[in-house]
N, C-alpha and C positions, 0 to 999 in steps of 0.2 A: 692274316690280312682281312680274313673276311669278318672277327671278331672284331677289329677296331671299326669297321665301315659299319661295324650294325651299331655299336657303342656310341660312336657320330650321330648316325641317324637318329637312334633314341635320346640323342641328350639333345639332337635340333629339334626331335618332337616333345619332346618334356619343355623348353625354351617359349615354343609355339604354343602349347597349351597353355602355359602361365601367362602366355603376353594376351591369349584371348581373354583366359579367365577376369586379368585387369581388367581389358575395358571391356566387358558385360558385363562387372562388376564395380567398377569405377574405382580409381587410385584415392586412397583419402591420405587427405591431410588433415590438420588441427579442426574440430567443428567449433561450430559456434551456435549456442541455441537463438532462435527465433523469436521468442520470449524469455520474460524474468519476472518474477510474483515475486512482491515483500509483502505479507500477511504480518499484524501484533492482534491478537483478540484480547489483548489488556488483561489474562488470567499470572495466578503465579507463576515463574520457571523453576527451574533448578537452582539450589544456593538460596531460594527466599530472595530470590529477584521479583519483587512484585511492581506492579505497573507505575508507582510511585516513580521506581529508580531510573525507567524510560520514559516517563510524559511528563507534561507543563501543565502548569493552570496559569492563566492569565485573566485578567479583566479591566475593564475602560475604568471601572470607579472600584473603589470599597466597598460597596454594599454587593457586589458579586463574588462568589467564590467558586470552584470546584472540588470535587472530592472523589476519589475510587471507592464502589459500594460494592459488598458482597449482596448481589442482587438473588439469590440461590432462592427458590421458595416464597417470594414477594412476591403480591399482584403486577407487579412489573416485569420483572422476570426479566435475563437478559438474549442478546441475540443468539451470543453460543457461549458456552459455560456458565462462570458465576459471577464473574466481574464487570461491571461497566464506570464509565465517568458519570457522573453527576453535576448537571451545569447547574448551580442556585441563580437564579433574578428576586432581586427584593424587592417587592411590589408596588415601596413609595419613589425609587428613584433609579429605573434599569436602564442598564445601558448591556454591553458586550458581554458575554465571558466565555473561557475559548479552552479546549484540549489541546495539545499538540506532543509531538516529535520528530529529532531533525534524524534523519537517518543518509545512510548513503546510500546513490544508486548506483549499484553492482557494476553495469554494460555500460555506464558514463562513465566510472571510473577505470575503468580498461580501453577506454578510448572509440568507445561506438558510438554512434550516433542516436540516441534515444526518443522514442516516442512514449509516453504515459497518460493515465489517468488512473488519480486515486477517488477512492469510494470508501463511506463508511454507512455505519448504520447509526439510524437515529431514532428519539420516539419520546412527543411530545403533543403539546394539543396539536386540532387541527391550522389553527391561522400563525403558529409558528413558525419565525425566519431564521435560517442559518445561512453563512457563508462557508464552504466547503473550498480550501482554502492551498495553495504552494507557494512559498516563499523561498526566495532569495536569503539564505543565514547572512550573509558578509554583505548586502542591503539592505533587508527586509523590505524591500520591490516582491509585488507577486508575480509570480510567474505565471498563476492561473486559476482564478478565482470564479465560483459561480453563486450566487443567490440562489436559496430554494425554498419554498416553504413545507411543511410538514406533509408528505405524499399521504398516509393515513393518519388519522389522526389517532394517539394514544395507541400507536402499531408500529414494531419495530420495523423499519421502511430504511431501504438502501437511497444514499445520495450520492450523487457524484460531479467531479469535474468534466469541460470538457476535455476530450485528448490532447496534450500538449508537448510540446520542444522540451529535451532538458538541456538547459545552457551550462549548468552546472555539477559537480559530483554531490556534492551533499545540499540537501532540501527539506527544510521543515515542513510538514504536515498538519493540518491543522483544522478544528470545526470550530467554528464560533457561533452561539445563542446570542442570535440581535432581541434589540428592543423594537416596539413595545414588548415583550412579554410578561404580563403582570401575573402565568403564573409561577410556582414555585419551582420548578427544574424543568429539563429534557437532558436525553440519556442519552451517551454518546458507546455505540462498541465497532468492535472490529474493523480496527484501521486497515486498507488494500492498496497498494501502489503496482498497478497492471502495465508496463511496459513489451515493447517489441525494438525489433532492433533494425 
């Protein structure tokens, strides 16, 4: 008799310690991070996925184009690795020309409420404008757009959005080289989309 009352008692004290142990250490359930980073630095991946197969080039006219340069060893040199976009303006008639990709966001698509701002790097003269840019794919409405001109000049220099709502799962990304710029490119790398939730 006196084994089962001690047997009781240690299994009521084994019970008590574990209920303490919970809450001084708290019950989890499923977590959820606080933040979410989407980083592209435009270099190759794996398979020969080079930044071609993820980004756009667009422009207002013909006489602008884009290209992906192996900047590795050039006096330009890029933000980090060897890759960057190259915006051309043709000096007799510029208008726009723009990097982009549409990506999804991770924490909007699982149904959270999302705050972001994307940043990228740039570097061009100094009185160069870009718009630093989030659209709406299934509008193309911006979600959130800033002007900014060249922070250093001919110095790769971060720009960015302000923080904004995402209304949407998927959102193109985007820098565009305005006019005037009469001269011959600026350099676009490292695309960042900084969320919280």
């Amino acid at each position: 008799m006196t084994t089962s009352v001690l047997r009781r008692a240690a299994g009521i004290a084994a019970a008590v310690v574990f209920a303490a142990a919970a809450v001084v250490m708290g019950v989890t359930g499923p977590a959820y991070a606080s933040s979410w980073v989407y980083s592209d630095n435009m270099e190759i991946r794996a398979g020969n996925n080079g930044p071609e197969n993820r980004f756009f080039f667009e422009a207002g006219g013909g006489n602008e184009y884009g290209i992906f340069q192996n900047l590795a060893g050039t006096s330009v040199g890029t933000h980090s690795g060897s890759y960057a976009a190259k915006l051309n303006h043709l000096w007799d008639q510029p208008t726009w020309v723009s990097v982009g990709q549409t990506i999804t966001v991770g924490p909007k698509a699982l149904g959270h409420p999302t705050w972001c701002r994307f940043s990228a790097w740039v570097r061009a003269n100094g009185n160069d404008r870009y718009n630093i840019e989030v659209i709406d794919p299934t509008t193309w409405n911006y979600i959130a757009v800033s002007q900014v001109a060249q922070p250093v000049a001919n110095t790769w220099s971060q720009i960015s959005t302000v923080q904004f709502a995402v209304p949407v799962t998927n959102v193109v990304l985007r820098v565009s080289f305005l006019p005037p710029a009469y001269t011959d490119a600026a350099f676009v790398d490292d695309f960042m989309l900084s969320c919280t939730l």
